[in-house]
ROMISE-45395 format. One record per atom (N, C-alpha, C): residue in one letter; y, z, x. Coordinates in steps of 0.2 Angstrom, whole numbers, plus 5000, padded with zeros to 4 digits. Layout:
ROMISE-45395
AYZX;...
This chain:
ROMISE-45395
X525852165912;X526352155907;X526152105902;X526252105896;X525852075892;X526552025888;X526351985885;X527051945883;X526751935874;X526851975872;X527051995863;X527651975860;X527351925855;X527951925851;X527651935844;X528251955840;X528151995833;X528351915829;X527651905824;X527651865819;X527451875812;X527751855807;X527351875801;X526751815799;X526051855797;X525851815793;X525851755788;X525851705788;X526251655784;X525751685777;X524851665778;X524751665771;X524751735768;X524751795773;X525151855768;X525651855765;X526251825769;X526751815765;X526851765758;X526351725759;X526251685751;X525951735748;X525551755750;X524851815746;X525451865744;X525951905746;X526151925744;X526751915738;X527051855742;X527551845735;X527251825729;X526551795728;X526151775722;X525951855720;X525751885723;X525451945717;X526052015716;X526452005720;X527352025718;X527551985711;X527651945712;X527851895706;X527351915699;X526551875701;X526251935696;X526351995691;X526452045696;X526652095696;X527352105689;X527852075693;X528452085689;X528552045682;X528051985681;X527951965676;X527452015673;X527052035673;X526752085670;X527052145665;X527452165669;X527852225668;X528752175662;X528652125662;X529152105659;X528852085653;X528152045652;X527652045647;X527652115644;X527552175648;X527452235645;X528152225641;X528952225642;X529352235638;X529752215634;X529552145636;X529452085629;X528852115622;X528552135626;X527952135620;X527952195615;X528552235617;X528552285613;X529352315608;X529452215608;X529752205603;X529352145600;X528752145601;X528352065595;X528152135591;X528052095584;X527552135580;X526752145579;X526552185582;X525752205584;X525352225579;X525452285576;X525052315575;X525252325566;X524852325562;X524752325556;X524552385555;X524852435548;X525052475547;X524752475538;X524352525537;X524052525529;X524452585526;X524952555524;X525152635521;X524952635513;X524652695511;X524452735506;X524852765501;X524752785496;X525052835491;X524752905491;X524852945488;X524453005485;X523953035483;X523752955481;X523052965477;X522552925485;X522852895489;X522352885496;X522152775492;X522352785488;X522452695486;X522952655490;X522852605492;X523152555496;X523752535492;X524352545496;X525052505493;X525052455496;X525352445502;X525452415506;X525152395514;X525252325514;X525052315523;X525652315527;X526152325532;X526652305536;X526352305541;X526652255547;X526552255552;X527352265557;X527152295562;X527652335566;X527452315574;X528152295577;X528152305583;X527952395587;X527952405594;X528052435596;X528552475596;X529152455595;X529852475595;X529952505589;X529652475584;X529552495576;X529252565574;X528652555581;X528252635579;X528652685581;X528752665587;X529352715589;X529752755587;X530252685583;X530552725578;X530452775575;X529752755571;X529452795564;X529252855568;X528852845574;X528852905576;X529452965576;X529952945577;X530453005577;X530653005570;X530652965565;X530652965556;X530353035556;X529853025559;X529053095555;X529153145561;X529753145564;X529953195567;X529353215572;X529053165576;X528553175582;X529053145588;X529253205589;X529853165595;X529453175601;X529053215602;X528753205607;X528453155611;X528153105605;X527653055605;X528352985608;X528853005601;X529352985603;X529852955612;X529753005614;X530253015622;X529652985621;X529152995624;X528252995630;X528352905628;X528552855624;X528352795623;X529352755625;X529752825623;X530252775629;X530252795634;X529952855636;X529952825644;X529452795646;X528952765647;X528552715646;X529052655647;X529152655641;X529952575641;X530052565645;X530552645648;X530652635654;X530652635661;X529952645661;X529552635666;X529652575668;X529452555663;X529252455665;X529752415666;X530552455665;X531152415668;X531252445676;X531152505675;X531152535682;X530752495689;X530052485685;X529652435689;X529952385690;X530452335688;X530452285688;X530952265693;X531552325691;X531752335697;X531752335704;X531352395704;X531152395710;X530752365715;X530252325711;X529852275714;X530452215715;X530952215714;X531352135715;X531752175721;X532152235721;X532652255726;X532252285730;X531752325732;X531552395734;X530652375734;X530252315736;X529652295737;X529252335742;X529252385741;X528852435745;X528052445741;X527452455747;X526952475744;X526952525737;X527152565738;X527252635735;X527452615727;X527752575729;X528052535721;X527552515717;X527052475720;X526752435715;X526152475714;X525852515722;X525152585719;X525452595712;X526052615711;X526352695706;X526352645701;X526552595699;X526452525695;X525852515693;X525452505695;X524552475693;X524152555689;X524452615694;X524152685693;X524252675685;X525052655683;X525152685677;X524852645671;X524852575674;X524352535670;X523752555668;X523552555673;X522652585673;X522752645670;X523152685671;X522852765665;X522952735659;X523552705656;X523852665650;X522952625646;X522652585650;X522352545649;X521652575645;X521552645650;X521052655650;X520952725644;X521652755644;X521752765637;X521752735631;X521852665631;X521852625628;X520952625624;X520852615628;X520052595629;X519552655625;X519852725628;X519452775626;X519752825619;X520352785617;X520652835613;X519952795605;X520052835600;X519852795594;X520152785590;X520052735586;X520552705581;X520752745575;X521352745574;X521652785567;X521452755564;X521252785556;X521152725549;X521852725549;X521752655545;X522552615542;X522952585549;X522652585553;X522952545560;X522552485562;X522752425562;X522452375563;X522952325571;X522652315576;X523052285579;X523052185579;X523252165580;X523252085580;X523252055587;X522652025584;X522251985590;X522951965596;X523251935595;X523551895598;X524051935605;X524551975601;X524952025603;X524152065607;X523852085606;X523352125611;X523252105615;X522752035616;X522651995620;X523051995627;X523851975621;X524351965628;X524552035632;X524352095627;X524552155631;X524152165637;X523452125636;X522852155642;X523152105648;X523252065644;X523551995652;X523852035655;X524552055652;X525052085655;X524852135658;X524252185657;X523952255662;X523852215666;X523452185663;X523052145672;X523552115680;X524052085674;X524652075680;X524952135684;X524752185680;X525152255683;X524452275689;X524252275688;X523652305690;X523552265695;X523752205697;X523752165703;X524252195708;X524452245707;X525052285710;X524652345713;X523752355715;X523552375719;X523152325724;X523252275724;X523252235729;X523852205734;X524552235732;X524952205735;X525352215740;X525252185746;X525252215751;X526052185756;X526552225756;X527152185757;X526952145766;X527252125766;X527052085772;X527252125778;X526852105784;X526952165790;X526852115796;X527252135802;X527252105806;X526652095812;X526352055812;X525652045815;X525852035823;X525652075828;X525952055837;X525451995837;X525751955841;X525251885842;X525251875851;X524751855853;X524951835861;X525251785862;X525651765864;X525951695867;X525851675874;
C-alpha cells in the first residue's frame, strides 16, 4: 500500500496565474484598443484628388462599415468585440484549458490575417496603436501555453 498524498505544484501554480493574467490583459488591451484611434483614413473626391486625412478608431470603422451598408463586415468585427469580453470572462470565472487554446487560436488566425492581408490605398495605420495591438496578440497567444494547475501525487 502506497501513502499518496495529492499536492499542487507551487511553480505551476505561479506559471499559471502569470500567463492567466497575461492572457486577460491581452484581451482587455485588445478592447481598449479598439476605441484609441489607429488608423488613418485618405478620403478622396471624384476626381481621385486628396480631400482629406482623418483618422479613426476601430469602433469608428465599424461604424462606417455599416454607413456603406457592409453589414457583414460589420457583425464579423462585433463579434470579434465580443469575443474578447467573452474571453475575459471566462478566463476570470471559468479558467479551463479549453478557454485560453480557443483564445490564442483566435488571435493567431487574427494575426496572421493581419500579416497576409494587403494594404488598401488610402489606409494608413499609426505606429503606436499597432505596436500596442501586436503586444496585446502576443498576450493572447500566451494562452497556448497555459496550463491550469493540476494536482501532482507526491510520496510521502
Amino acid at each position: 500500500m502506497s501513502n499518496e498524498t495529492v499536492t499542487p505544484n507551487s511553480s505551476q501554480s505561479k506559471t499559471f496565474q502569470l500567463l492567466r493574467i497575461l492572457f486577460i490583459c491581452g484581451c482587455l488591451m485588445g478592447i481598449v484598443l479598439t476605441f484609441v484611434p489607429g488608423i488613418e483614413i485618405t478620403h478622396r473626391d471624384m476626381f481621385g484628388e486628396e480631400v482629406q486625412k482623418k483618422t479613426y478608431s476601430s469602433y469608428e470603422v465599424t461604424r462606417l462599415l455599416g454607413e456603406r451598408q457592409k453589414v457583414g463586415w460589420q457583425l464579423f468585427y462585433v463579434i470579434l468585440f465580443a469575443l474578447n469580453i467573452v474571453f475575459v470572462i471566462l478566463a476570470i470565472r471559468y479558467p479551463k484549458r479549453w478557454v485560453f487554446i480557443s483564445g490564442a487560436s483566435i488571435a493567431a488566425f487574427f494575426l496572421l490575417w493581419d500579416f497576409f492581408t494587403p494594404s488598401k490605398e488610402g489606409i494608413e495605420y499609426l505606429l503606436i496603436p499597432r505596436i500596442l495591438g501586436y503586444i496585446s496578440s502576443a498576450f493572447v497567444l500566451l494562452g497556448f501555453f497555459v496550463k491550469p494547475t493540476s494536482s501532482v501525487p507526491q510520496q510521502v
